[in-house]
Backbone as CSV, one residue per row, in Angstrom:
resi,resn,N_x,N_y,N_z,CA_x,CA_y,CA_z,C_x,C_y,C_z
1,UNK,-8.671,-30.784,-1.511,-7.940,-30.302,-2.660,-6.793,-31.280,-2.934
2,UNK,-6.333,-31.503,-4.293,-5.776,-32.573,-4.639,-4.400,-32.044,-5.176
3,UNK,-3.217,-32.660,-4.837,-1.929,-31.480,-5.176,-1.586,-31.870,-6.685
4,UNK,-1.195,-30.950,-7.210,-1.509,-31.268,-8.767,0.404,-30.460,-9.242
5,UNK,0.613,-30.538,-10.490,1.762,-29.407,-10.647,1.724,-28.404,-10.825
6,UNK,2.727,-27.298,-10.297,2.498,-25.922,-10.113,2.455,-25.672,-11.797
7,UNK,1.728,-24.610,-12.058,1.762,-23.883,-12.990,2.441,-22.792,-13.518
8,UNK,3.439,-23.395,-14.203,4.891,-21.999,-14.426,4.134,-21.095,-14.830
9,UNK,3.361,-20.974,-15.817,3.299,-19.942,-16.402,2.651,-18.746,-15.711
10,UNK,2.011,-19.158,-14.261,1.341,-18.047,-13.537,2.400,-17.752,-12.532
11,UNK,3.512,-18.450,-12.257,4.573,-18.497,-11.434,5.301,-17.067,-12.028
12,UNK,5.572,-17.322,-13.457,6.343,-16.236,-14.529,5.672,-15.289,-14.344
13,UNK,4.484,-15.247,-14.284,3.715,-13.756,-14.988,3.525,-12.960,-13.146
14,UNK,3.361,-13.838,-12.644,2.973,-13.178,-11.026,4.604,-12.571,-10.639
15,UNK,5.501,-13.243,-10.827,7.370,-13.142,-10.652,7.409,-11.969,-11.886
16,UNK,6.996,-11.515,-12.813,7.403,-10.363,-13.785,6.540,-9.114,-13.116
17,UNK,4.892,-9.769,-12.639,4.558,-8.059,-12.290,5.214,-7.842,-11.068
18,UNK,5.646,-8.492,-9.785,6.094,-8.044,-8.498,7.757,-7.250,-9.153
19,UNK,8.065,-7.715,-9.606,10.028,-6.952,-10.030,9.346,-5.985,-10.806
20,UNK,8.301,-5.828,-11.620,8.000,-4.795,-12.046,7.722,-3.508,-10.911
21,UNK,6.684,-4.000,-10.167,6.457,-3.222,-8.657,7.340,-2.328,-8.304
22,UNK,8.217,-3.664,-7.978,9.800,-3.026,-7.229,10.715,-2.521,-7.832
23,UNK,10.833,-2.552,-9.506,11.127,-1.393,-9.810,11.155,-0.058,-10.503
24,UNK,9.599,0.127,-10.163,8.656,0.957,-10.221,8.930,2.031,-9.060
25,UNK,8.803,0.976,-8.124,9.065,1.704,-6.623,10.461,2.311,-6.226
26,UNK,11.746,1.385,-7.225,13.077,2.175,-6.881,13.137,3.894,-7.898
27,UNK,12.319,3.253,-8.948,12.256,4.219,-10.009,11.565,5.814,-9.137
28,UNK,11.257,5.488,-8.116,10.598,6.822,-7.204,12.046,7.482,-6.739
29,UNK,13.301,7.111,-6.491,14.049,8.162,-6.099,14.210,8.172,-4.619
30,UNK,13.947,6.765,-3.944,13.538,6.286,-2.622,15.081,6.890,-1.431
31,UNK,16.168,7.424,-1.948,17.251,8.167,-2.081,17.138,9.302,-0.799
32,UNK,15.886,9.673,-0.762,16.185,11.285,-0.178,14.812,11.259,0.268
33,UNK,14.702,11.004,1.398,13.554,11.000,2.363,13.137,12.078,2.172
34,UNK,13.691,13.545,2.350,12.585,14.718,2.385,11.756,15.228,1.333
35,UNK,12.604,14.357,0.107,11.743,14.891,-1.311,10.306,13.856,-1.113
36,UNK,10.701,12.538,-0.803,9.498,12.073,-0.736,8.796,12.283,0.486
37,UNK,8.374,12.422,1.126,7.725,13.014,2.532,7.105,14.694,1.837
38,UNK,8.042,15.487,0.993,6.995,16.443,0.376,6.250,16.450,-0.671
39,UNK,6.077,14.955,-1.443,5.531,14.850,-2.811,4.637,13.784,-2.461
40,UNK,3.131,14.389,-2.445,2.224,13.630,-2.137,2.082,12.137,-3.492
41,UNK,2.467,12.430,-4.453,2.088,12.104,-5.528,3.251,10.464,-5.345
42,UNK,3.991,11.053,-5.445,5.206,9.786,-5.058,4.869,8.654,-3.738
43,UNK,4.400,9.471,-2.561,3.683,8.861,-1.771,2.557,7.772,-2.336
44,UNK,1.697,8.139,-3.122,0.282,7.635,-3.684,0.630,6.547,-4.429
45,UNK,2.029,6.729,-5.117,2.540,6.058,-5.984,3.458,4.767,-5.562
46,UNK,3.612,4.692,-4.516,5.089,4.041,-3.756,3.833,3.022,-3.116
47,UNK,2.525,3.685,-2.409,1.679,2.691,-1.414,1.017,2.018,-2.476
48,UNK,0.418,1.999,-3.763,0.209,1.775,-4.553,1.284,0.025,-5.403
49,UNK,2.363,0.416,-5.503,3.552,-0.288,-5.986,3.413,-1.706,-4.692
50,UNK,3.856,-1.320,-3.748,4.061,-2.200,-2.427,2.649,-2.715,-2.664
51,UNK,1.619,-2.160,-2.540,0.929,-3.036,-1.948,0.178,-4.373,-3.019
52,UNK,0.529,-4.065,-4.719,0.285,-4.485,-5.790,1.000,-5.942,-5.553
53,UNK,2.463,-5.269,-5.255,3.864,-6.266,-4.952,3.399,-7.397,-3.963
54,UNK,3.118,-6.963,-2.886,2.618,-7.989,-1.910,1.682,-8.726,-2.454
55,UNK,0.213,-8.470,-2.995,-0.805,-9.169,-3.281,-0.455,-10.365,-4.322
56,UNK,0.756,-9.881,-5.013,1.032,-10.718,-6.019,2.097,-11.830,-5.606
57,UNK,2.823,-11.489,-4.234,3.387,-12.082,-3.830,2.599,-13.472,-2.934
58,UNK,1.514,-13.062,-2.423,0.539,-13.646,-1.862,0.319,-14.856,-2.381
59,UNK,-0.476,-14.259,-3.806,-0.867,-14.718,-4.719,0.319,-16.301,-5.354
60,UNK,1.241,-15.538,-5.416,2.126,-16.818,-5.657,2.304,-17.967,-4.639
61,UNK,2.089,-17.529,-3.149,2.195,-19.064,-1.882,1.298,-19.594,-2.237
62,UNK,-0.051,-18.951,-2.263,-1.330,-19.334,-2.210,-1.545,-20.396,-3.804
63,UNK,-0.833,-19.795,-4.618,-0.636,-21.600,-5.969,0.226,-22.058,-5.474
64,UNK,1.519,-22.016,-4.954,2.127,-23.312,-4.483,1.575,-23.913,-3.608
65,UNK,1.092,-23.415,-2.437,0.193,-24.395,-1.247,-1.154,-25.165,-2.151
66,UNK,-1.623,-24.281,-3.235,-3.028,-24.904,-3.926,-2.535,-26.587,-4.555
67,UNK,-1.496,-26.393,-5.347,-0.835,-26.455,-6.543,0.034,-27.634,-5.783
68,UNK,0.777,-27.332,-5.224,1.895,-28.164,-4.649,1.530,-28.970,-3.280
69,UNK,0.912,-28.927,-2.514,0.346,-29.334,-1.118,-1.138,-29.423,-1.242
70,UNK,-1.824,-29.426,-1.952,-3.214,-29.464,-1.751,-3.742,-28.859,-0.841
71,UNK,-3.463,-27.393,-0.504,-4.050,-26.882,1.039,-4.402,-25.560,0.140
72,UNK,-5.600,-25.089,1.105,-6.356,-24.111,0.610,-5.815,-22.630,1.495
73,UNK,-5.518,-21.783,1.507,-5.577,-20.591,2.481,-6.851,-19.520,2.070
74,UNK,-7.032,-19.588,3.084,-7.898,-18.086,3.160,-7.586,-16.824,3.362
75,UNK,-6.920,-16.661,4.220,-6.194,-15.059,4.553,-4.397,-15.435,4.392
76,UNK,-3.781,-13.742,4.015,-2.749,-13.877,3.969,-1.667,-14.218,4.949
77,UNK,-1.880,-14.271,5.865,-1.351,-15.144,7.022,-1.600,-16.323,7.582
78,UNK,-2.417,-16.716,7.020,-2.720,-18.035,6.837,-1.520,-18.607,5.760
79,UNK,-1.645,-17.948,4.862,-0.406,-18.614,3.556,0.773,-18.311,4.362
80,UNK,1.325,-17.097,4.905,2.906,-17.684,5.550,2.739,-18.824,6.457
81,UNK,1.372,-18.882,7.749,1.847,-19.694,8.431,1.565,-21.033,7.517
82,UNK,1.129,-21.761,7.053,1.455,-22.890,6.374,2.652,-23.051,4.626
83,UNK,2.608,-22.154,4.676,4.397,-22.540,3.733,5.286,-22.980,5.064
84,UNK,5.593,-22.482,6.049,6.263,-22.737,6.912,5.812,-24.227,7.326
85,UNK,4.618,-24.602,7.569,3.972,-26.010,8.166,4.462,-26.901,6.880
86,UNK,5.072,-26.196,5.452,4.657,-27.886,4.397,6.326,-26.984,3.993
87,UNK,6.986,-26.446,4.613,8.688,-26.491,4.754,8.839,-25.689,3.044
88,UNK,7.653,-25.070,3.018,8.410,-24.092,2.209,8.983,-23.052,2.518
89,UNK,8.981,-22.738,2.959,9.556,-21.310,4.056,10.152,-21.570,5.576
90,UNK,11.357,-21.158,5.810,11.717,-21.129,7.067,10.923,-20.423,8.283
91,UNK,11.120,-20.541,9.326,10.289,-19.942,10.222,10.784,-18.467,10.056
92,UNK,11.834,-17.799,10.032,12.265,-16.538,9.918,11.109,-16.118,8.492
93,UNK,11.736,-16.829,6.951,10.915,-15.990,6.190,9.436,-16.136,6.598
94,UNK,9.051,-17.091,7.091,7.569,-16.964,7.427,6.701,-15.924,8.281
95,UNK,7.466,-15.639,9.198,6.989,-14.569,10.242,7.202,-13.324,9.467
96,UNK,8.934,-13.186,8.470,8.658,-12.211,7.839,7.788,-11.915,7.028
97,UNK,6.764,-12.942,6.104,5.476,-13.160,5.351,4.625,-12.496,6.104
98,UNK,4.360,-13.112,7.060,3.209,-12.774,8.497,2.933,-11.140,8.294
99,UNK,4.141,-10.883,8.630,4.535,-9.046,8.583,4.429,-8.554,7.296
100,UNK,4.196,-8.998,6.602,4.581,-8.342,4.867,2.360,-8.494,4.951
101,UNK,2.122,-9.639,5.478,0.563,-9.621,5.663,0.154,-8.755,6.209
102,UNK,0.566,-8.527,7.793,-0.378,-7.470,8.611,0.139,-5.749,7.568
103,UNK,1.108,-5.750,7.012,0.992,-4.503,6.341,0.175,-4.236,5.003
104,UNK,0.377,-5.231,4.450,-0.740,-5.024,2.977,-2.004,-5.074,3.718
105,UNK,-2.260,-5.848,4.670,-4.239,-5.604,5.086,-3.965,-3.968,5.765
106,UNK,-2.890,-3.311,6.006,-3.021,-2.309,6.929,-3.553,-0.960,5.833
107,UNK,-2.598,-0.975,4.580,-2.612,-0.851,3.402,-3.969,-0.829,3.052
108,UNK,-5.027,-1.815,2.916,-6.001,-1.744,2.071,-7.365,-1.397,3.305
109,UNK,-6.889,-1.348,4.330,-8.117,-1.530,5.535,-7.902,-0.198,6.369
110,UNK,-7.317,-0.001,6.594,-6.330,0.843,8.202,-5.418,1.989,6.706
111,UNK,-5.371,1.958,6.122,-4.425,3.111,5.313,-4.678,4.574,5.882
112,UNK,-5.713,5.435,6.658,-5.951,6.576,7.108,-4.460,6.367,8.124
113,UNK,-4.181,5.502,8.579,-3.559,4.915,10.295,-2.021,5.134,9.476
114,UNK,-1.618,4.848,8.330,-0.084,4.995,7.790,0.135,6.446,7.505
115,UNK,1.182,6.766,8.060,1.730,8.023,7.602,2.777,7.822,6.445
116,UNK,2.895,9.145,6.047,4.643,9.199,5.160,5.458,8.779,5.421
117,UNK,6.094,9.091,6.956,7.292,8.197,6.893,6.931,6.818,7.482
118,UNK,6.502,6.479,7.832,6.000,4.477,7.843,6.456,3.840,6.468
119,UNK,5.717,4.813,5.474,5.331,4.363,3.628,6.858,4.161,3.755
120,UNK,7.473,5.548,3.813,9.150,5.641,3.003,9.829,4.419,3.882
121,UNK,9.877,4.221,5.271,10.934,3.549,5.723,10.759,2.075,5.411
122,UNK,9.142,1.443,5.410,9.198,0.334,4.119,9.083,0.554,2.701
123,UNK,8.942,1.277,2.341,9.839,1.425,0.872,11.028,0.761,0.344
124,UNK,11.547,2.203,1.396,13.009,2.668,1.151,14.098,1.218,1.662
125,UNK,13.209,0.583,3.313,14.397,-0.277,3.979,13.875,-1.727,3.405
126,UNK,12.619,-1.988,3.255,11.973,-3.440,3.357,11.500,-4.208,2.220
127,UNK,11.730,-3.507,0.865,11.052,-3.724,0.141,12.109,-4.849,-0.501
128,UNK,13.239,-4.849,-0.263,13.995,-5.961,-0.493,13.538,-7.006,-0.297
129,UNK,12.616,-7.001,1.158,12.521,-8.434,1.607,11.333,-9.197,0.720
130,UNK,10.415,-8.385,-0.023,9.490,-9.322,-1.208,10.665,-9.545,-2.169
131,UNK,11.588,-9.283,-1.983,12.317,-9.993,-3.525,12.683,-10.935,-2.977
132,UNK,13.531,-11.293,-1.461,13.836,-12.341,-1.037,13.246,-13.173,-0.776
133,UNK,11.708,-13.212,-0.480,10.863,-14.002,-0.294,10.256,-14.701,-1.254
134,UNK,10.002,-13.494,-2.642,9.849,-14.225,-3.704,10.951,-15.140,-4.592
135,UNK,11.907,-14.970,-4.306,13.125,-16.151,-4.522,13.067,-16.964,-4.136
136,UNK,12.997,-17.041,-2.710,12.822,-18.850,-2.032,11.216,-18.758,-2.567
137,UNK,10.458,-18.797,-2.950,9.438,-19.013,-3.725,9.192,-19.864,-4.445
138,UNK,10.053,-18.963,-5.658,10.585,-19.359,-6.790,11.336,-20.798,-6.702
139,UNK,12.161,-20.678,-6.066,12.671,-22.156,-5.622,11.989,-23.353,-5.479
140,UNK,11.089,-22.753,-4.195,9.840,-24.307,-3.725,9.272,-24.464,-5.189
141,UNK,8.527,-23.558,-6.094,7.788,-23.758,-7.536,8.505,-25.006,-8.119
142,UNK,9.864,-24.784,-8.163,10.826,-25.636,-8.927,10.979,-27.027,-8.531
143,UNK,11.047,-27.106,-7.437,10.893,-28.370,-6.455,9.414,-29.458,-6.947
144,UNK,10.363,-30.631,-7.304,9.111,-31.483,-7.639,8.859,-31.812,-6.164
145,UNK,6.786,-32.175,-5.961,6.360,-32.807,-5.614,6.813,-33.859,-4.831
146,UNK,6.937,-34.177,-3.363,6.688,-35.427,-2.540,6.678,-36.716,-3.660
147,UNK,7.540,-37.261,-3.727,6.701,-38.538,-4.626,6.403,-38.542,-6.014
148,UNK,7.164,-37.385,-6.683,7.040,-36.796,-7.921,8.863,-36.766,-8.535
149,UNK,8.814,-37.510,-9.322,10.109,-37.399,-9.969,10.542,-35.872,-11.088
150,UNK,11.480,-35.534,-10.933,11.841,-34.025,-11.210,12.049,-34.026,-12.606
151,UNK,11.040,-33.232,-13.224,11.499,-32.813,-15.049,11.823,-31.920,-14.915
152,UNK,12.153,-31.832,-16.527,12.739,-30.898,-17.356,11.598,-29.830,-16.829
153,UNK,10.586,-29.690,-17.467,9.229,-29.016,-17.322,9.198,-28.392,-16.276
154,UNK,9.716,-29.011,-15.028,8.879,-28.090,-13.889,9.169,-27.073,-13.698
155,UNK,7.972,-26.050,-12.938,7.988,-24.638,-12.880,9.706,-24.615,-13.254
């Protein structure tokens, strides 16, 4: 694979639905643990949000590594551990990636295995950390290319 320039415009649209996600997901009232723990519906709605958020977050390493590094990933932990290998990501946000991975596959594979309060306490405590991750993101997007002089244009 040949590293080419990132493509803002999927950078924008993938960066508008995840803040949409998240605040979709604050829009639940994430406030008062016992209301959500008794409203199945909010539940359905919150695992739903997160796990949209993540995929799209995914979705965004996986064009900068395509896009920017010429490297392919296959699984989502594969994309933290190499943003970290081509210094887009620190080793901290990377492992935190890692973890944002083993929960969205837990999410779409293992979901019988999550309870209510698992959902609420990443909700409610963690869901910050896809915004922070998608910021330094956002950043590397912006970053010309190895050997690439910096426009106006880029992401």
């Amino acid at each position: 694979m040949t590293p080419a320039k990132v493509n803002g415009s999927v950078i924008v649209e993938k960066t508008a639905w995840i803040r949409k996600m998240l605040a979709d997901l604050r829009d639940l009232g994430l406030d008062d643990r016992e209301e959500f723990l008794a409203d199945k519906h909010k539940q359905a709605a919150a695992e739903s949000y997160v796990r949209r958020a993540l995929e799209a977050l995914f979705d965004v390493g996986r064009h900068i590594l395509a896009r920017k590094f010429g490297a392919a990933a296959a699984e989502y932990k594969d994309i933290a551990r190499m943003l970290f290998e081509k210094k887009a990501l620190t080793k901290k946000e990377s492992d935190l990636l890692r973890l944002m991975a083993g929960y969205r596959n837990r999410l779409v594979h293992f979901y019988h295995e999550i309870g209510p309060e698992e959902l609420f306490e990443i909700c409610a405590k963690d869901s910050a950390d896809i915004q922070k991750i998608l910021n330094r993101l956002i950043e590397k997007a912006k970053e010309p290319r190895a050997g690439q002089a910096a426009t106006k244009n880029s992401a």
